[in-house]
TORGUNU-163536 format. One record per residue (C-alpha): residue number from 1; chain; x, y negated, z negated; residue in three letters. Coordinates in nm, 4 decimals, padded with zeros to 6 digits. Example, Ala and Ser with C-alpha at 12.3 -4.5 7.8 and 13.67 -1.06 7.14 Angstrom:
REM TORGUNU-163536
+-----+---+----------+----------+----------+-----+
|   k | c |       c1 |       c2 |       c3 |   r |
+-----+---+----------+----------+----------+-----+
|   1 | A |  01.2300 |  00.4500 | -00.7800 | ala |
|   2 | A |  01.3670 |  00.1060 | -00.7140 | ser |
+-----+---+----------+----------+----------+-----+
***
This chain:
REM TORGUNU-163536
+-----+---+----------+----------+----------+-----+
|   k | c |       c1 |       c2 |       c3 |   r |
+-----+---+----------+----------+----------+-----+
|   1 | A | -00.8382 | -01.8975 |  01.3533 | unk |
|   2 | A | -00.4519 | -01.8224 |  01.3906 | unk |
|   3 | A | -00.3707 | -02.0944 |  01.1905 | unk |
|   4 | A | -00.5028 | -01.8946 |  00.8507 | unk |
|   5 | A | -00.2561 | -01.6387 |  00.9036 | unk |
|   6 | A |  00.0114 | -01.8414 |  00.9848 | unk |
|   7 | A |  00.0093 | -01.9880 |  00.6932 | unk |
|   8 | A |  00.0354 | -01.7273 |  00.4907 | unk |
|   9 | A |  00.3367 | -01.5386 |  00.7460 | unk |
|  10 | A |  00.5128 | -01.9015 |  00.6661 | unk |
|  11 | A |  00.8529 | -01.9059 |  00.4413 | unk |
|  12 | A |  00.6817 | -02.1485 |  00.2611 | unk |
|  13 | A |  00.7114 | -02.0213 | -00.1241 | unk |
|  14 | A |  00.3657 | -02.2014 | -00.1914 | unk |
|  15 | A |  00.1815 | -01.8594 | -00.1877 | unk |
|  16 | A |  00.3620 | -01.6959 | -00.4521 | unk |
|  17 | A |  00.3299 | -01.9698 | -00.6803 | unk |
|  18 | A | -00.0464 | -01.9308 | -00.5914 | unk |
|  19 | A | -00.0400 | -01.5735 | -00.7228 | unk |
|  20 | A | -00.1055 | -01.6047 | -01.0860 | unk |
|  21 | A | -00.3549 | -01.8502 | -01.0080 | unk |
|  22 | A | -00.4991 | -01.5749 | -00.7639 | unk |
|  23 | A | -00.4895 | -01.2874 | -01.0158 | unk |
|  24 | A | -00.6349 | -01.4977 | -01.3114 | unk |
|  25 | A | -00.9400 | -01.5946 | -01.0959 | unk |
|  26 | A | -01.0406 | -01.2170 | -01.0945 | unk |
|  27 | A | -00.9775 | -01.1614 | -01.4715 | unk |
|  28 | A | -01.2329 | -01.4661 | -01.5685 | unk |
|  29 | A | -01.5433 | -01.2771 | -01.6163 | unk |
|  30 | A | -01.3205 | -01.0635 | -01.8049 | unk |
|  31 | A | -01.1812 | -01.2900 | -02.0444 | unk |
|  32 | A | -01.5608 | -01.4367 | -02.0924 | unk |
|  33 | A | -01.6167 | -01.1257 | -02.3423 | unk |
|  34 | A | -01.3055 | -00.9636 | -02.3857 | unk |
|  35 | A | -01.3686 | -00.6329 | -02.4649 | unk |
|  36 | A | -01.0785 | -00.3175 | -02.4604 | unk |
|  37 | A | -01.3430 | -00.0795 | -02.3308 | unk |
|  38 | A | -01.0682 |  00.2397 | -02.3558 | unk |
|  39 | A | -01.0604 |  00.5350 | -02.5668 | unk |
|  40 | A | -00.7776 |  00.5402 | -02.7867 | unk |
|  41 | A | -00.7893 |  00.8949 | -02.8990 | unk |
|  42 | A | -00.6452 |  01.0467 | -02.5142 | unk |
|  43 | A | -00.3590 |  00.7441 | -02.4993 | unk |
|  44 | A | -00.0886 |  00.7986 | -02.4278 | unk |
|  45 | A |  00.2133 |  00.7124 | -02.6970 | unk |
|  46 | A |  00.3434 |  00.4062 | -02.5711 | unk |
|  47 | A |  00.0198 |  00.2844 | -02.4494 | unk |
|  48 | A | -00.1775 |  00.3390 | -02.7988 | unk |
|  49 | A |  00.1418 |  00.1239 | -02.9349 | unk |
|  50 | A |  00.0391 | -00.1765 | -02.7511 | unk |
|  51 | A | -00.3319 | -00.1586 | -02.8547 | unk |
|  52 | A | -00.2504 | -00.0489 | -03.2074 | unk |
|  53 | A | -00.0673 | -00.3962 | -03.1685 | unk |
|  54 | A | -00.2854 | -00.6232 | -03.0456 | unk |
|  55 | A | -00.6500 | -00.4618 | -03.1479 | unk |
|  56 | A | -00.7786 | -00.7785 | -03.3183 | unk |
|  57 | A | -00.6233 | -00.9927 | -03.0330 | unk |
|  58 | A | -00.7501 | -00.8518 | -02.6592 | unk |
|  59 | A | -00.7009 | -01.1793 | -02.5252 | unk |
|  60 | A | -00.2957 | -01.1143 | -02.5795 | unk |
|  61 | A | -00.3249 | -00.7440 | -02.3795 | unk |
|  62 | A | -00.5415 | -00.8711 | -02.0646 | unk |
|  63 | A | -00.2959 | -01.1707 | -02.0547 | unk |
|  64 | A | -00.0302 | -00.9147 | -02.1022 | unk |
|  65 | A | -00.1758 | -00.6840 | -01.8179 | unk |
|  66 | A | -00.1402 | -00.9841 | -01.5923 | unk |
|  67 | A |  00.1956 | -01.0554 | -01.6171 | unk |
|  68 | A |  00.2561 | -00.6969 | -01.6205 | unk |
|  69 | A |  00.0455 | -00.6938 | -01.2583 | unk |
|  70 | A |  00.2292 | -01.0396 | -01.1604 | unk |
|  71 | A |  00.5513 | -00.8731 | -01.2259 | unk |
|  72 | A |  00.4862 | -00.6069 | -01.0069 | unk |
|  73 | A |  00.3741 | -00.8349 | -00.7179 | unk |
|  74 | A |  00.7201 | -01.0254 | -00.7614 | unk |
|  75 | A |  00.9179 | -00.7330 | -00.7535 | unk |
|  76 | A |  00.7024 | -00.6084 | -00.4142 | unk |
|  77 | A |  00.8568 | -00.9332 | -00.2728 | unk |
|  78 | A |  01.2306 | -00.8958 | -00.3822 | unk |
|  79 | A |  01.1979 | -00.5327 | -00.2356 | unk |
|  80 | A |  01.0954 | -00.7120 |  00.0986 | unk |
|  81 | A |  01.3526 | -00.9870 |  00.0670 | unk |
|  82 | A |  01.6356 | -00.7904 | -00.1008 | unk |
|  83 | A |  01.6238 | -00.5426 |  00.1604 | unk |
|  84 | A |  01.4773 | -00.7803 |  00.4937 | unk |
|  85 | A |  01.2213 | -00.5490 |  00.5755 | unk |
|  86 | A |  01.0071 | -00.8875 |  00.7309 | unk |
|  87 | A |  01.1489 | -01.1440 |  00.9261 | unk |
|  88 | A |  00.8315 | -01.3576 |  00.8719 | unk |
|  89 | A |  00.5703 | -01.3147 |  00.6305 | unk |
|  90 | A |  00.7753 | -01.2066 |  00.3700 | unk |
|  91 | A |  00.5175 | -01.2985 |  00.0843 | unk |
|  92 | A |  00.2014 | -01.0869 |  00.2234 | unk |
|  93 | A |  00.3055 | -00.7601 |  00.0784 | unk |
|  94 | A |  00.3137 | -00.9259 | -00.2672 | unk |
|  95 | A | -00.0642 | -01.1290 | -00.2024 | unk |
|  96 | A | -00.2360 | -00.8481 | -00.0414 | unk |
|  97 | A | -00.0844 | -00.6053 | -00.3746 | unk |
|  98 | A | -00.2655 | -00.8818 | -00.5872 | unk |
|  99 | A | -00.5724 | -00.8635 | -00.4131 | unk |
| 100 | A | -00.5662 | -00.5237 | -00.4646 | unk |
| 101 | A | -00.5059 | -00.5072 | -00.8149 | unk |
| 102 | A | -00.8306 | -00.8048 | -00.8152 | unk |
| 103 | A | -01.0659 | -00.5609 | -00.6868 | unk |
| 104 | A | -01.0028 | -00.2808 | -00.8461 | unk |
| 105 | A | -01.2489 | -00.2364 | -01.1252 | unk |
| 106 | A | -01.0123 | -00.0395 | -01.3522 | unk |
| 107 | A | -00.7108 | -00.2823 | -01.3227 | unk |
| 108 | A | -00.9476 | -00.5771 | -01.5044 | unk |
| 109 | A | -00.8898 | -00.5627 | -01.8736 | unk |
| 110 | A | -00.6370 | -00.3163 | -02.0634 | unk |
| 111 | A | -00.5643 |  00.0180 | -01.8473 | unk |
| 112 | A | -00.2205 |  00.2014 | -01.9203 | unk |
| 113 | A | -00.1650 |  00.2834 | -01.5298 | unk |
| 114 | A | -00.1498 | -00.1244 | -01.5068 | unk |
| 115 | A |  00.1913 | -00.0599 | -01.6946 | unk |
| 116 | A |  00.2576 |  00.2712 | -01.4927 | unk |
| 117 | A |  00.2403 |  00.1375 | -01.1526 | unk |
| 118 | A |  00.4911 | -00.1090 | -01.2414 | unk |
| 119 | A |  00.7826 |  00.1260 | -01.3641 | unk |
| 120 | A |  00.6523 |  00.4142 | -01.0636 | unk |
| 121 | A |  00.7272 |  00.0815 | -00.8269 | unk |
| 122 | A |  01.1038 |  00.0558 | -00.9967 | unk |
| 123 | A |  01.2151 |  00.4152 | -00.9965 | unk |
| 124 | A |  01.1451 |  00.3679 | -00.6030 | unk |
| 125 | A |  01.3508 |  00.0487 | -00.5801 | unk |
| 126 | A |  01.6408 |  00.2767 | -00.7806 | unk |
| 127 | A |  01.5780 |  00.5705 | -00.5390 | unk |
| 128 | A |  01.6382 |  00.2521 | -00.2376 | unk |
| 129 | A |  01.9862 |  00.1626 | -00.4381 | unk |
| 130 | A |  02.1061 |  00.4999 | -00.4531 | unk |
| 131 | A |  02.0807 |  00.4663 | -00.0402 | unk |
| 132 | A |  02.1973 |  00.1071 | -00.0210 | unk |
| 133 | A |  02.5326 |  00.1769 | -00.2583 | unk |
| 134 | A |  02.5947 |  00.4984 | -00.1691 | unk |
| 135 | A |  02.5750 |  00.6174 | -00.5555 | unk |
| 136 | A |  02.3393 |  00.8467 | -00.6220 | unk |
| 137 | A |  02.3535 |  00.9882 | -01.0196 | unk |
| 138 | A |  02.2659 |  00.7127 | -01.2043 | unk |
| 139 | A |  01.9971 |  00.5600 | -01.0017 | unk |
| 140 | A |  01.8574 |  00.8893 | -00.9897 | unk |
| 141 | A |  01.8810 |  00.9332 | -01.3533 | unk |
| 142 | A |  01.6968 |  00.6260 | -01.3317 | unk |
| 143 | A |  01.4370 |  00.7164 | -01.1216 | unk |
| 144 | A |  01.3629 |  01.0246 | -01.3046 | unk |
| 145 | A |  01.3373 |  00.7821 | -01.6161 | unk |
| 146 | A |  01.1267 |  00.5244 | -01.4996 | unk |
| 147 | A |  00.8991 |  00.8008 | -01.3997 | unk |
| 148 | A |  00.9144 |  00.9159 | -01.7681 | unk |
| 149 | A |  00.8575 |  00.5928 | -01.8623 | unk |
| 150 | A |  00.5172 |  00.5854 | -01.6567 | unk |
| 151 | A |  00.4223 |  00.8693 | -01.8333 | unk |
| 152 | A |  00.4525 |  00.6928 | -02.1715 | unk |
| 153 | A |  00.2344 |  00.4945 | -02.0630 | unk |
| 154 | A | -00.0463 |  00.7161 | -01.8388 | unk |
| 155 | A |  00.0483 |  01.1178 | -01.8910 | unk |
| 156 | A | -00.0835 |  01.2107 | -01.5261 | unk |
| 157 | A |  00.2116 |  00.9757 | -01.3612 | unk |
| 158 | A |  00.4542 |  01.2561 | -01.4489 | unk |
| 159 | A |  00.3814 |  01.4025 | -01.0997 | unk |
| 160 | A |  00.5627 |  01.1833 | -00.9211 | unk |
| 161 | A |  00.8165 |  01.3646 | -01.0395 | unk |
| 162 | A |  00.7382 |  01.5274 | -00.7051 | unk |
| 163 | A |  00.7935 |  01.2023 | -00.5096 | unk |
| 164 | A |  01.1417 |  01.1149 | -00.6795 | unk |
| 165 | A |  01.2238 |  01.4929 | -00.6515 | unk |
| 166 | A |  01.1274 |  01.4544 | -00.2267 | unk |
| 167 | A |  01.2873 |  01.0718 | -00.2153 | unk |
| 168 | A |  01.6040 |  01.2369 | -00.2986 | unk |
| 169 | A |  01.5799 |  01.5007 | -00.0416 | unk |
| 170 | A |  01.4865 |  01.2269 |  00.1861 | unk |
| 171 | A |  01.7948 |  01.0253 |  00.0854 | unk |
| 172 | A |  02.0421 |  01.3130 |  00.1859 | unk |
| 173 | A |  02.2760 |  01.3533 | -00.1804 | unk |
| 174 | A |  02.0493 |  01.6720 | -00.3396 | unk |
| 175 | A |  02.2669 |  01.9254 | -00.5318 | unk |
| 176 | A |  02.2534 |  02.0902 | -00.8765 | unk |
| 177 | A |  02.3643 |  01.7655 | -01.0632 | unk |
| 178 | A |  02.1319 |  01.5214 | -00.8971 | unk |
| 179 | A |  01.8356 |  01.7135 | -00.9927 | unk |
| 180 | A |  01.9440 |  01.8005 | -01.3728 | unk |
| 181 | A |  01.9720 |  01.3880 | -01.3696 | unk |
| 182 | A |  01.6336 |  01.3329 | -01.2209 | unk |
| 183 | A |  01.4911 |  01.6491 | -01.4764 | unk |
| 184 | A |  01.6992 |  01.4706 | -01.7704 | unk |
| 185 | A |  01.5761 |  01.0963 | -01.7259 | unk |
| 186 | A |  01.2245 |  01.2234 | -01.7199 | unk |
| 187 | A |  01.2644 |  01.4223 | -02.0050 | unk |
| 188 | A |  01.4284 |  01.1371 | -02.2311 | unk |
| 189 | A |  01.1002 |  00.9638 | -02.2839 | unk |
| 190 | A |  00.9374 |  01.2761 | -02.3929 | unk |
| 191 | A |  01.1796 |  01.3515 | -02.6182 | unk |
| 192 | A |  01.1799 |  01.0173 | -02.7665 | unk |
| 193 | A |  00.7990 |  01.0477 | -02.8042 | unk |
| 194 | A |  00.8575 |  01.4024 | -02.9860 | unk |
| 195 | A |  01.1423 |  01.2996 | -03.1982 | unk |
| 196 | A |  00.9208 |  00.9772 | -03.3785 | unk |
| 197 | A |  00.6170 |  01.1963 | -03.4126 | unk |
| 198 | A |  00.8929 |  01.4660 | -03.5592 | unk |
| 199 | A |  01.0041 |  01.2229 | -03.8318 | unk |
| 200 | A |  00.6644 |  01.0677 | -03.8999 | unk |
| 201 | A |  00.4805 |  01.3911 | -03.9309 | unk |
| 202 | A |  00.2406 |  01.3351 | -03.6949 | unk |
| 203 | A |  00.3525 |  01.5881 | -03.4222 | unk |
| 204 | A | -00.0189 |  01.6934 | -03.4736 | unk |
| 205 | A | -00.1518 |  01.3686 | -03.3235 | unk |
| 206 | A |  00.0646 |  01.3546 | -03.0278 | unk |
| 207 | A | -00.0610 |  01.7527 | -02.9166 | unk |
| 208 | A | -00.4191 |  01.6120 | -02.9743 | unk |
| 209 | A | -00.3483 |  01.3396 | -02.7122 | unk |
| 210 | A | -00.2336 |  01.5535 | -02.4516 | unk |
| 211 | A | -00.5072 |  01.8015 | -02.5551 | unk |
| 212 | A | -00.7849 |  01.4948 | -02.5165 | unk |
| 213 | A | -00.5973 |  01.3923 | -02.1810 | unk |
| 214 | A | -00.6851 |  01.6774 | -02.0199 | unk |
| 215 | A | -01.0647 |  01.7444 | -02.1310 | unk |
| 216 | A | -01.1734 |  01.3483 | -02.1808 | unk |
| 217 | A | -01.2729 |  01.1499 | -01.8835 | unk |
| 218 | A | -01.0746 |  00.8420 | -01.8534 | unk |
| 219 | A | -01.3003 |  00.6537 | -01.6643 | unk |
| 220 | A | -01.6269 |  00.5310 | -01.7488 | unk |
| 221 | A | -01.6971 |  00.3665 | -01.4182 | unk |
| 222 | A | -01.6562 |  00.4094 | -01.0616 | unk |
| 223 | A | -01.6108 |  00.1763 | -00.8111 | unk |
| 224 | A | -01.9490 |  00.0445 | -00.6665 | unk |
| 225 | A | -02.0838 |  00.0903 | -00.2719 | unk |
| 226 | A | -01.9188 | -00.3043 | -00.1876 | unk |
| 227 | A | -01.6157 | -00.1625 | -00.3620 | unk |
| 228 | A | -01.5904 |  00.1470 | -00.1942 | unk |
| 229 | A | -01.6671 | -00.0838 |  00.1502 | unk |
| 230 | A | -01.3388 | -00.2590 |  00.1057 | unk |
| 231 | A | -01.1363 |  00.0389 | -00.0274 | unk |
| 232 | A | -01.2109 |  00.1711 |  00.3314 | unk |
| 233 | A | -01.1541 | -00.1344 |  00.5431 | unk |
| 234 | A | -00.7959 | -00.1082 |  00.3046 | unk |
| 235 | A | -00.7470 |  00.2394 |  00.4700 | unk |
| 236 | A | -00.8240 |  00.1739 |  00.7867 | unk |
| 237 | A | -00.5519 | -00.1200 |  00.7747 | unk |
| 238 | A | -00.3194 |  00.1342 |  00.6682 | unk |
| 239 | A | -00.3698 |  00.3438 |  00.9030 | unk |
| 240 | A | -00.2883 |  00.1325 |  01.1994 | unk |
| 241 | A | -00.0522 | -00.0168 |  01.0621 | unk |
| 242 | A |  00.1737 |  00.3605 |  00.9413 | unk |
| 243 | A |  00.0393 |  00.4411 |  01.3300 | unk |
| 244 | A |  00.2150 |  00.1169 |  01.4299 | unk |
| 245 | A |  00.5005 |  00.1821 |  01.2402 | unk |
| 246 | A |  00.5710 |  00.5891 |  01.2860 | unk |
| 247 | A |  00.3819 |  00.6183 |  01.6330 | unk |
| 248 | A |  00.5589 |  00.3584 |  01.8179 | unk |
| 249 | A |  00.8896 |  00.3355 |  01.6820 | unk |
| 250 | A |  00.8679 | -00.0063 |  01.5327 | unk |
| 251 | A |  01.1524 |  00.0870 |  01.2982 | unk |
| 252 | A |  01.4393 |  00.0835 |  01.4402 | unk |
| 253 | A |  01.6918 |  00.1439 |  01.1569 | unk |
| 254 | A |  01.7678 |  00.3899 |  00.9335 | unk |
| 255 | A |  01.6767 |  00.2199 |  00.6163 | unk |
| 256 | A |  01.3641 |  00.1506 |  00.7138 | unk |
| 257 | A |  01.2302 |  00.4833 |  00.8085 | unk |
| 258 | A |  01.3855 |  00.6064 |  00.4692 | unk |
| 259 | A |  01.1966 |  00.2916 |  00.2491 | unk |
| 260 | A |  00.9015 |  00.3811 |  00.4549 | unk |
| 261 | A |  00.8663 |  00.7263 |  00.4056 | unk |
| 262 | A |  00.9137 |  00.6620 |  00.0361 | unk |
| 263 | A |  00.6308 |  00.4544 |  00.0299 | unk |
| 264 | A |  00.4140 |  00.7147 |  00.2198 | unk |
| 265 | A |  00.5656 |  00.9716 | -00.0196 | unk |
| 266 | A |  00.4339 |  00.7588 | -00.3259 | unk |
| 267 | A |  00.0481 |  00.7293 | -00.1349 | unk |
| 268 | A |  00.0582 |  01.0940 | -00.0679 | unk |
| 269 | A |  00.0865 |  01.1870 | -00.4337 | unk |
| 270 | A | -00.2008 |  00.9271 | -00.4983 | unk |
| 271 | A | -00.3919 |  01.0849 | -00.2425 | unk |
| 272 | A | -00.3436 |  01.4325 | -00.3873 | unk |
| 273 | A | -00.4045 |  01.3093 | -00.7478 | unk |
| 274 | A | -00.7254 |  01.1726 | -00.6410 | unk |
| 275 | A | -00.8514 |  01.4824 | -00.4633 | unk |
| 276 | A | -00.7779 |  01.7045 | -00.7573 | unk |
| 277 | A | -00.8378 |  01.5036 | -01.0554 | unk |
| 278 | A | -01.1788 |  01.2994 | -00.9586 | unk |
| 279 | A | -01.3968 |  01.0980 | -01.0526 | unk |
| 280 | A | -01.0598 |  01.0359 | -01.3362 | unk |
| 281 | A | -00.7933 |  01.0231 | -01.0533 | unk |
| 282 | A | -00.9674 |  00.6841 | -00.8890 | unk |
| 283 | A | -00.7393 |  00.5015 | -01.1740 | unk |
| 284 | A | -00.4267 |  00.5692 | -00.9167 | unk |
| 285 | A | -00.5426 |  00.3921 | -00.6584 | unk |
| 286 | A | -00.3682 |  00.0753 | -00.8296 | unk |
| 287 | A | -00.0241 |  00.2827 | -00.7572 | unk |
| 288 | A | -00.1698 |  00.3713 | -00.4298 | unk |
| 289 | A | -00.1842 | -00.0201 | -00.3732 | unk |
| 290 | A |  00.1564 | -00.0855 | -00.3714 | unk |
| 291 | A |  00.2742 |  00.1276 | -00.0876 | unk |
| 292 | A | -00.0364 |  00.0276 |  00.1259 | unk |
| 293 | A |  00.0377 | -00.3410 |  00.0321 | unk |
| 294 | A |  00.4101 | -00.2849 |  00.2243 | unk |
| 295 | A |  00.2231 | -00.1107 |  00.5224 | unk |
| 296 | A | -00.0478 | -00.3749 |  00.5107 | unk |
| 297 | A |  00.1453 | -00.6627 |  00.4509 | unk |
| 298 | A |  00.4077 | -00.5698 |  00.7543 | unk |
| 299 | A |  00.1327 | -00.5272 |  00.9794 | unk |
| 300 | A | -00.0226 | -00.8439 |  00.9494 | unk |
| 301 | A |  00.3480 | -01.0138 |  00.9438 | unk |
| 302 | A |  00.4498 | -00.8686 |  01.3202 | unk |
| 303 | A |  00.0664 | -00.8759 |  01.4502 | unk |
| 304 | A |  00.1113 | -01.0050 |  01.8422 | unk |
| 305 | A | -00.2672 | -01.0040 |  01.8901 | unk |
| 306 | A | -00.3726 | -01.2820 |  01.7168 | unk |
| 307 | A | -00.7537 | -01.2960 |  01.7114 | unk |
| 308 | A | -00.7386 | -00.9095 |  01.6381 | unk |
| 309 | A | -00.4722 | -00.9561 |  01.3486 | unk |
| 310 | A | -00.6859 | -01.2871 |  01.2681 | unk |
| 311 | A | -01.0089 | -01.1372 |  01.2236 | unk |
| 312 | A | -00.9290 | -00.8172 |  01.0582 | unk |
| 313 | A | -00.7010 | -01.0459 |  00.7964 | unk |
| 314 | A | -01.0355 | -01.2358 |  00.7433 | unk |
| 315 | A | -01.2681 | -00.9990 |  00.6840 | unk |
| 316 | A | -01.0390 | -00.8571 |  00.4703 | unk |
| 317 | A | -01.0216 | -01.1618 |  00.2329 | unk |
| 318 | A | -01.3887 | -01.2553 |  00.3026 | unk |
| 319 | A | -01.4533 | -00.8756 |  00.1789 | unk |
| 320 | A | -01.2369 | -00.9309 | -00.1730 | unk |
| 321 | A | -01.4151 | -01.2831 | -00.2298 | unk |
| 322 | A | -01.7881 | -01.1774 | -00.1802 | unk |
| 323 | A | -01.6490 | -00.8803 | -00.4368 | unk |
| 324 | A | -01.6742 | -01.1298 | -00.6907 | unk |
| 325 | A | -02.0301 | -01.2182 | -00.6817 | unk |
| 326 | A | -02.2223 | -00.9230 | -00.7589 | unk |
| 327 | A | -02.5220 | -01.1083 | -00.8335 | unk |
| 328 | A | -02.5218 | -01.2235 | -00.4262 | unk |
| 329 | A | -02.4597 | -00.8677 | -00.3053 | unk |
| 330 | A | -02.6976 | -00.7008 | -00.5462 | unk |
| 331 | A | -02.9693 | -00.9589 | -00.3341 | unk |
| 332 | A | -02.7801 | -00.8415 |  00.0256 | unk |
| 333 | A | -02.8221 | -00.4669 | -00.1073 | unk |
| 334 | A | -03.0036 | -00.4015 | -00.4277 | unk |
| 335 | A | -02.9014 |  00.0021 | -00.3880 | unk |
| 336 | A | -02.5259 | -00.0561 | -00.3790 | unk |
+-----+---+----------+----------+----------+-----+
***
């Protein structure tokens, strides 16, 4: 059994041209009866742009939301490479992110946090170039923008403000002018936001999204029984593999430990969102995938055991593939 994760720990580049292949699969039922099944009244500026766009074509925004998704998955790889966080294996982080982003019901068809995951996942590579360089006020401005940006897009990712804010503590350079750049490039968004509903009188509107935000439920279904099953096996993967990692010392140099702790920064927020914002708050958990794809994905790459690394990276894709067949599980379990 060693031999099916060896072959996706190999160099080979085979798996991440397998990826959009991968992620399309999961988006088929989808694109059977493509419906945008969102309500447009509590979205968000940027976000009510694109489907204001492409309303009479939802084809165009699920095949948009999968490059979008695909994009992220790339750039989860030239983190890993960029940086050699993996000696071997380089490419899991990247397939177990698009597994995640398979099963999880909200990330199939048009969802803004699709879009916010992705720019949440950049101001953290900008936050890892500020350490890298040793320049720290524009890729902080940076951060603080792309976090902005996310909140364009999906108005509750403005409180990772929180993990920028803590990444630059983390990173060592926090005075007065790295935080007015962090408060500025979050701001710039905002104001650009304010300043076209200024000049097309429709300041009105954009009070009456953030009003709708806040009272509206933004999502209209929760992950079933067989999802919730492999949302916890997920967990428990992360968990001993962050044991692994902060336990028993497996990083051994500084950049590491501070990429790391980034990336359990980033979870932590997700975690906290969740707790205070369900059922609405289970739409992070696509942001919570890509820090748990790193931990995941690093785990399975240095796993010495290798009928325990083996099975547990089995049931883990056996878990995502029975996912798809509800009909088959609703026979298994008619109750789930």
């Amino acid at each position: 059994m060693s031999l099916i994760l060896n072959a996706f720990k190999s160099k080979q580049p085979f798996l991440l041209l397998l990826l959009p292949f991968i992620l399309t699969a999961f988006w088929l039922k989808w694109f059977s009866n493509p419906v945008i099944n969102i309500d447009v009244s509590s979205l968000m500026p940027f976000s009510h742009f694109l489907v204001n766009w492409l309303k009479d074509s939802p084809v165009y925004l699920g095949v948009l939301s999968i490059i979008i998704s695909l994009i992220t998955a790339y750039t989860i790889y030239y983190v890993v490479e960029r940086y050699s966080l993996l000696r071997v294996g380089n490419n899991l982080p990247s397939f177990i992110y698009i597994l995640l982003a398979g099963s999880i019901p909200v990330s199939i068809g048009f969802n803004p946090i699709i879009f916010s995951a992705l720019f949440i996942l950049i101001a953290f590579v900008r936050l890892m170039r500020a350490y890298s360089d040793h320049v720290s006020m524009s890729y902080f401005f940076d951060a603080g923008f792309f976090v902005g940006l996310a909140a364009g897009f999906y108005l509750q990712s403005i409180l990772f403000i929180f993990f920028v804010l803590i990444g630059v503590m983390t990173i060592g350079r926090f005075n007065l002018r790295e935080l007015l750049a962090v408060i500025i490039g979050v701001l710039l968004p905002f104001v650009a936001m304010w300043t076209y509903s200024f000049y097309n009188d429709s300041l009105a509107q954009l009070y009456g999204v953030f009003h709708n935000i806040s009272v509206l439920p933004s999502v209209n279904e929760l992950p079933s029984v067989y999802e919730w099953t492999l949302i916890a096996l997920i967990l428990f993967l992360f968990i001993i593999s962050a044991s692994s990692l902060f336990l028993r010392n497996q990083l051994n140099e500084v950049f590491e430990i501070k990429c790391y702790t980034m990336l359990f920064l980033i979870l932590l927020v997700c975690l906290v969102f969740i707790l205070f914002f369900y059922p609405s708050g289970i739409e992070i958990l696509l942001v919570a995938a890509i820090p748990i794809s790193f931990f995941v994905g690093r785990f399975f790459a240095v796993q010495k055991h290798k009928w325990y690394g083996d099975l547990l990276f089995l049931l883990m894709l056996v878990s995502v593939v029975v996912l798809q067949f509800p009909t088959l599980l609703k026979m298994i379990y008619p109750h789930g």
